[in-house]
C-alpha positions in Angstrom: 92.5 -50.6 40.6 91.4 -47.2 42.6 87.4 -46.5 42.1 87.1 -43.2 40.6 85.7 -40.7 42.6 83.3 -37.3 42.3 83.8 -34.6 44.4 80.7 -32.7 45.3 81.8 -29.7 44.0 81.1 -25.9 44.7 77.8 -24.6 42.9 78.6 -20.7 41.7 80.1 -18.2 43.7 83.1 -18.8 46.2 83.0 -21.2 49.0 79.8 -20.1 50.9 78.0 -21.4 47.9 75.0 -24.2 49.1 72.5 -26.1 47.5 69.0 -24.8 47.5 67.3 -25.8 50.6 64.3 -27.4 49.5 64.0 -30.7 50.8 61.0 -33.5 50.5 59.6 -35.9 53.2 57.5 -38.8 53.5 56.6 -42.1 54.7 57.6 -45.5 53.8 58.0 -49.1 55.1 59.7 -51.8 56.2 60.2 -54.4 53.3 62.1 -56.9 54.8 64.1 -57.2 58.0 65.8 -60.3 59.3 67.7 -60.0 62.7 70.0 -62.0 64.4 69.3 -64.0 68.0 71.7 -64.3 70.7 71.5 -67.8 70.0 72.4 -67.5 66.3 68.7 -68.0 65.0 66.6 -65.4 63.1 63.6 -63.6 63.7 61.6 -61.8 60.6 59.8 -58.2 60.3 57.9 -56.0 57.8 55.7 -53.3 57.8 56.2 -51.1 59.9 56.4 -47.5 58.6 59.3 -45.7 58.5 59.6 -41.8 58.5 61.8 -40.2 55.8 63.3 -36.7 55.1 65.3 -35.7 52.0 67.7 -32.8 52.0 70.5 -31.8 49.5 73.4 -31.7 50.6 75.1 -28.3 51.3 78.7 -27.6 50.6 81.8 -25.4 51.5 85.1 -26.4 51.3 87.3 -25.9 54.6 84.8 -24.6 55.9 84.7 -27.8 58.4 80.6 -26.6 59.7 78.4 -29.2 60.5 76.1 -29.1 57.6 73.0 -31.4 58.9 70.2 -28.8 59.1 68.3 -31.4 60.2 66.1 -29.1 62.7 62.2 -29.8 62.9 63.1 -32.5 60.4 61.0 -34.7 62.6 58.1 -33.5 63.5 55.7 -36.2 61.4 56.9 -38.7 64.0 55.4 -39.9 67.1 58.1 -40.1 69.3 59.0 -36.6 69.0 61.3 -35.3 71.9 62.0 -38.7 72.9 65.5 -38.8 74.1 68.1 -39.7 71.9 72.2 -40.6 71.7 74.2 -40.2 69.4 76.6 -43.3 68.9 77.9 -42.5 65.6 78.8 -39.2 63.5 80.2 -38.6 60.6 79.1 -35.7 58.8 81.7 -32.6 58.4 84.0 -31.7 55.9 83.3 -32.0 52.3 81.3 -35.0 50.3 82.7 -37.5 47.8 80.6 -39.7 45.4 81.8 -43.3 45.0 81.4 -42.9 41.0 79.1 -46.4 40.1 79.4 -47.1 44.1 75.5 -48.7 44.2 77.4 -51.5 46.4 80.1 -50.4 49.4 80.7 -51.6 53.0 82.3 -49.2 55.5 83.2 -50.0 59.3 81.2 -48.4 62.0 82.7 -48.5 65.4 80.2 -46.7 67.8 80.7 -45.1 71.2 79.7 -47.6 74.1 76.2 -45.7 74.7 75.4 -47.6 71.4 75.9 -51.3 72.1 72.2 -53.3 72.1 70.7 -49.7 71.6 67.8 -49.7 69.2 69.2 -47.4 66.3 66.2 -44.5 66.2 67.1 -41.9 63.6 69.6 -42.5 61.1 71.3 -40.0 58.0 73.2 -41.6 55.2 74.0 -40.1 51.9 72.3 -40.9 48.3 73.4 -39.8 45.1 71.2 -40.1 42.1 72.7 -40.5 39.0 70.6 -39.7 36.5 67.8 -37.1 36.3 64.8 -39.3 36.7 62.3 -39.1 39.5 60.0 -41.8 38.4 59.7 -45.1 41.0 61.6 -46.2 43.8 64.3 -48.2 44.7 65.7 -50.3 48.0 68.0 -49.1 50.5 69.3 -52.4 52.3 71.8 -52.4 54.8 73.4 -55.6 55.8 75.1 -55.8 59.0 78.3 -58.2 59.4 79.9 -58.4 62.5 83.4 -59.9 61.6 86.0 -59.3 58.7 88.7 -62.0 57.8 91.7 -61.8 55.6 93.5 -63.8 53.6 90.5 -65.6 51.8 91.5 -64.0 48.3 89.5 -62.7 45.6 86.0 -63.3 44.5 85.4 -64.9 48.4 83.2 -63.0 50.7 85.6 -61.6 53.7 82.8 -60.6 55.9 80.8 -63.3 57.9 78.7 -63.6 60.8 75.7 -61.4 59.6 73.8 -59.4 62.3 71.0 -57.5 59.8 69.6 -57.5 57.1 67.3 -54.7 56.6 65.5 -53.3 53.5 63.1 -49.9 52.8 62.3 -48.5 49.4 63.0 -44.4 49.1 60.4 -43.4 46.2 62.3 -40.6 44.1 59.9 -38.0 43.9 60.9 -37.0 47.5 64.3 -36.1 45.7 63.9 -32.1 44.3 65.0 -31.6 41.1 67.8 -30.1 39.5 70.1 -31.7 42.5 71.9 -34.9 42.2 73.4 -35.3 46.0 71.4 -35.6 49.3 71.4 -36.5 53.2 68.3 -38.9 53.9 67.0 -39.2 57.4 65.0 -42.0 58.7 63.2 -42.3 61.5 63.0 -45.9 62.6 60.8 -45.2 65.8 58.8 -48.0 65.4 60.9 -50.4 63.8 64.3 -49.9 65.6 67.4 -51.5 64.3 69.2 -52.9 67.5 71.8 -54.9 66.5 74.9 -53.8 67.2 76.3 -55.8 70.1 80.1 -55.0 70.7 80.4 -51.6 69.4 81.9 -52.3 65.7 79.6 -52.9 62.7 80.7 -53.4 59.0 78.0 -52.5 56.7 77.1 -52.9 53.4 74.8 -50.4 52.1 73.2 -51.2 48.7 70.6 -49.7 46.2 68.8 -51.8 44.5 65.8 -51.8 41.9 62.5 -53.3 43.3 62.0 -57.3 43.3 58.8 -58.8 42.9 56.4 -60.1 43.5 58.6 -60.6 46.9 60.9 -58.4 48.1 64.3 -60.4 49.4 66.8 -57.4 48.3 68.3 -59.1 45.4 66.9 -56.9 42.7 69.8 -55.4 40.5 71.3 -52.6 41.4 71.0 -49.2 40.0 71.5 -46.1 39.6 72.3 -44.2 43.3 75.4 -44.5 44.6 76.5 -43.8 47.9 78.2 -41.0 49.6 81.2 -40.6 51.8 83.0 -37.7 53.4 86.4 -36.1 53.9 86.9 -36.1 57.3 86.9 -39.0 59.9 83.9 -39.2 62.0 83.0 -36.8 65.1 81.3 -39.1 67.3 82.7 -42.7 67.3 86.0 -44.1 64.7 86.3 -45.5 61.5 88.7 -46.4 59.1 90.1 -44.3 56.2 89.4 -47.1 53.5 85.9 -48.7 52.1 85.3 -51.9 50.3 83.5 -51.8 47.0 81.0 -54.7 45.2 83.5 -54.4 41.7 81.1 -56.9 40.1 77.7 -55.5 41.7 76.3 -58.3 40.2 77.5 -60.9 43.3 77.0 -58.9 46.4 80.7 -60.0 47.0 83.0 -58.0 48.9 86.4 -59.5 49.2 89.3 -58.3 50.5 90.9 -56.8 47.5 87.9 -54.7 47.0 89.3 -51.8 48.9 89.9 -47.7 48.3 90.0 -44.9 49.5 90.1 -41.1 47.9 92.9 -40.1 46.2 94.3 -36.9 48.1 94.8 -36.0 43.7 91.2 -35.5 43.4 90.6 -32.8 46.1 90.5 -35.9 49.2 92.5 -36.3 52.3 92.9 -40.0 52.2 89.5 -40.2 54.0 86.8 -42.6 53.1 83.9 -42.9 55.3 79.9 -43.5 54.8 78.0 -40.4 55.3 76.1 -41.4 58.2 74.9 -40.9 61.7 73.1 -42.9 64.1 71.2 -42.1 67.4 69.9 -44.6 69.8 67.1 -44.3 72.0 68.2 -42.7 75.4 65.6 -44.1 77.8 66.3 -47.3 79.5 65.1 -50.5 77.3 63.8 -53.4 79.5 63.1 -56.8 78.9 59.3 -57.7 80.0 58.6 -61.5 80.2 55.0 -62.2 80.3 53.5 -63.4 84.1 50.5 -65.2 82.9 49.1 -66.9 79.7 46.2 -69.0 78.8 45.4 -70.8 75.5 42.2 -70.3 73.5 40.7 -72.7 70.7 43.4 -75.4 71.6 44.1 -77.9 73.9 47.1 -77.6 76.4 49.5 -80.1 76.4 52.7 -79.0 78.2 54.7 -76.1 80.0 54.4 -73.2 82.3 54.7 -69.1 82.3 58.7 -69.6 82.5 58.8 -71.7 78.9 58.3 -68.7 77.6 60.9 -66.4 78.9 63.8 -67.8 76.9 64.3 -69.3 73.4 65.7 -72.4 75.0 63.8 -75.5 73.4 61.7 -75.3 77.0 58.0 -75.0 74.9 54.5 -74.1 76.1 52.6 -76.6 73.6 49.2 -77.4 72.5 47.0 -79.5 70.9 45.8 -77.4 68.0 41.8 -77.6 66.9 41.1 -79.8 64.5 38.0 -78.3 62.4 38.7 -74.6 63.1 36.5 -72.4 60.5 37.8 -71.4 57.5 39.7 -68.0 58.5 39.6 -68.6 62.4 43.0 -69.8 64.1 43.4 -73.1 65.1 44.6 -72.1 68.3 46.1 -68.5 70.4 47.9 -68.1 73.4 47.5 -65.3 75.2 49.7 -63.5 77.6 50.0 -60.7 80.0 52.3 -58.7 82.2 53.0 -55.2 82.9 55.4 -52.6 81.2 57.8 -50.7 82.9 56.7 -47.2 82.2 53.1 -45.7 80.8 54.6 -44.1 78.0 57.0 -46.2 76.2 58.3 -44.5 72.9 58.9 -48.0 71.8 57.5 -51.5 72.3 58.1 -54.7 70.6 57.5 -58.2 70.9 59.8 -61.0 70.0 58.4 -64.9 69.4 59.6 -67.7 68.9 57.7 -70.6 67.7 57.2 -74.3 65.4 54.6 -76.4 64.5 54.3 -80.2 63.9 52.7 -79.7 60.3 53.5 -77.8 57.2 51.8 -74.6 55.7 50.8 -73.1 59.3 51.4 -69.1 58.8 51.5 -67.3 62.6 50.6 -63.9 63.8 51.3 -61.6 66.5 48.6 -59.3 67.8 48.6 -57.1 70.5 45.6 -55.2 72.5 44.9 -51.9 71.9 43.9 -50.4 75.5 42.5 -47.3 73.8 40.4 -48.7 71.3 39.6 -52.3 73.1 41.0 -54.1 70.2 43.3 -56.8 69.0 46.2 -55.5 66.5 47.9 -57.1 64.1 51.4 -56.2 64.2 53.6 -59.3 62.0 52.6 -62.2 60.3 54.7 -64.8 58.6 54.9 -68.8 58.2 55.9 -70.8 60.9 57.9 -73.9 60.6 58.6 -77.6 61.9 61.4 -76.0 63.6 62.0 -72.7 65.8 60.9 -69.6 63.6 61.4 -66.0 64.8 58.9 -63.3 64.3 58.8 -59.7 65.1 55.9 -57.0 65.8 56.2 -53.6 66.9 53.6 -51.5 68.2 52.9 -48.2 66.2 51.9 -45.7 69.1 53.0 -47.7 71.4 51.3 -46.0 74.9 47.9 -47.2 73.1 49.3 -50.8 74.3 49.8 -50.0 77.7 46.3 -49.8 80.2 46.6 -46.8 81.7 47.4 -46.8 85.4 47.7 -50.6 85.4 50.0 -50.9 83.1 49.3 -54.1 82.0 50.4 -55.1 78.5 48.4 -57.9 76.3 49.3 -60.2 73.1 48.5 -63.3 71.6 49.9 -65.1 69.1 47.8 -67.0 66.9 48.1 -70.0 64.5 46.6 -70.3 61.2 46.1 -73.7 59.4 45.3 -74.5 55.6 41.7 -74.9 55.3 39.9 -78.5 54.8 40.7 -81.9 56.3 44.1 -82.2 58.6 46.1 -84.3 60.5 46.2 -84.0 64.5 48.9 -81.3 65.0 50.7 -79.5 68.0 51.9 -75.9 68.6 54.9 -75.1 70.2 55.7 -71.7 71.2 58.8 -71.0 73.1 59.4 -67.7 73.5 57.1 -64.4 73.8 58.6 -61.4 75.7 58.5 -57.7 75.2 60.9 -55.3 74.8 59.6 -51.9 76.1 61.9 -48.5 76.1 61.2 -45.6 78.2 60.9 -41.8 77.3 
């Protein structure tokens, strides 16, 4: 059964009509993000702000202008005038609403430029549907890298998940009186890079907030998403999208698929509103050259166990009556970054301990201010667990001149008697992009 679909009509007069241009901006976070390994584990983020600007979204049939107006939407962010690429574009022609569509996947297939590319600044399309502008709700985008047929209904057709990536947009940044906007987000310092072999299927939801934890399973509401009638500019697509029909399962199975009826004012097109732009410096690997524990007893391993997530640990022996609110043990490590000005810096571990209820976290040293930073924090487990930080102003982590770059990880223990326990850390490298 086809979906039925809204156009995002004319407003008054003829076809130069637009929407008023008054437009909202703001800041949020990073709720929840869970990325996928090369070696098929996960590592965990949050926190890091995100910068947001709201637009409506102009129209003018056949008029076939770009329609972003998206300059000086940026200048709140720190990276400004870093260089960027566009991998993906698809933002001409006129705008459809998927009528209910708070659940849809749609295939991205981005130029080359784009594969293992931190994705910077990315415009999608939001529809409200009802007048309110009280609260917030969560934009999560799940990334799947494969599609397979002939599963049949009610089975999930898309599998090996890359992302899973979650923000809240707080309405009030939507003016009133409009229903129908572009949202940019600048994702500076927390980059999505995910996107290995060029194609990407994702499933972008709206959902209401979940607590007392966010985990993107809160119901879904009231926004829908927004496609457009023309294929993409910059990178391909196809001209169909798959929609959650019971957006009550997050289940999108193969017979879940539409596109606009040519009827109702479309060409057959169906495509996410959406661009993405990728840093444009070169992004280099940093693996640290030195590292010495602190509050714990080294057991095992050298500088090179911590280069790879290969099972090859730097351990300890962690201390046994740490105070109440002091680690039980850190590792700290060192090398130097690639350039003096990175636009973006982050720092990927992988770790376990031999004893439950241990929470980690990753700190990094703030040359201008001579002090640690906290930048992730999350439980660690008797097997591998991934955690990642990222640096907010990221030149403040580089010594000037030097260049020397500084983090720790830390391990933090329940209060009160314990067992003898180990830490095992196996991987701690940076991931530093150039202007």
């Amino acid at each position: 059964m086809k979906r039925i679909l809204a156009f995002v009509s004319l407003l008054a007069v003829g076809a130069s009509a637009v929407l008023a241009q008054v437009s909202g901006s703001g800041v949020t976070q990073v709720e929840f993000f869970k990325v996928k390994n090369a070696d098929g584990t996960y590592s965990i983020s949050k926190g890091a702000p995100i910068f947001v600007t709201v637009k409506p979204i102009r129209t003018g049939a056949g008029t076939g202008a770009d329609r972003s107006g998206r300059a000086g939407s940026f200048g709140v962010s720190p990276a400004n005038g870093a260089k960027n690429i566009a991998v993906y574009k698809n933002h001409m022609g006129d705008n459809f609403v998927i009528e209910e569509g708070s659940s849809v996947v749609d295939d991205l297939s981005f130029i080359a430029a784009g594969n293992n590319k931190p994705w910077k600044i990315v415009t999608f399309g939001v529809h409200l549907a009802t007048e309110s502008r009280a609260g917030k709700f969560l934009v999560r985008w799940r990334g799947f890298q494969n599609y397979q047929t002939g599963l049949g209904p009610g089975n999930m057709a898309f599998n090996n998940e890359m992302f899973d990536f979650g923000f809240y947009l707080n309405r009030n940044l939507f003016p009133a009186n409009e229903s129908t906007f572009e949202v940019t987000v600048d994702l500076t310092l927390n980059p999505l890079g995910v996107v290995q072999n060029q194609t990407c299927y994702l499933a972008q939801q709206f959902r209401e907030p979940q607590t007392p934890v966010e985990q993107g399973e809160g119901l879904f509401t009231s926004t829908w998403n927004v496609c457009t009638n023309n294929g993409p500019q910059i990178g391909a697509s196809q001209d169909f999208f798959w929609f959650d029909y019971d957006p009550t399962d997050g289940i999108y199975d193969e017979t879940e698929i539409d596109q606009f009826d040519p009827e109702q004012g479309g060409t057959g097109a169906a495509n996410f509103l959406f661009d993405v732009q990728v840093s444009g410096g070169q992004t280099s690997t940093v693996n640290p050259i030195s590292y010495n524990w602190v509050g714990a007893r080294y057991r095992s391993g050298n500088t090179g166990s911590l280069w790879f997530n290969d099972a090859n640990y730097n351990q300890a022996k962690a201390a046994i009556n740490a105070l109440t609110g002091q680690p039980s043990g850190r590792i700290v490590v060192e090398s130097f970054s690639p350039t003096n000005n990175p636009v973006n810096m982050r720092v990927d571990v992988d770790a376990r301990v031999s004893r439950q209820n241990v929470t980690m976290r990753i700190e990094l040293f703030n040359f201008s201010t001579n002090t640690w930073v906290n930048v992730a924090q999350g439980p660690v487990g008797t097997t591998d667990t991934g955690l990642i930080g990222f640096a907010a102003t990221p030149t403040q982590f580089v010594q000037s001149g030097s260049g020397v770059v500084r983090a720790r990880l830390a391990f933090y223990a329940p209060s009160g008697p314990a067992p003898v326990w180990s830490m095992f850390v196996d991987q701690i490298v940076w991931t530093i992009t150039a202007p």
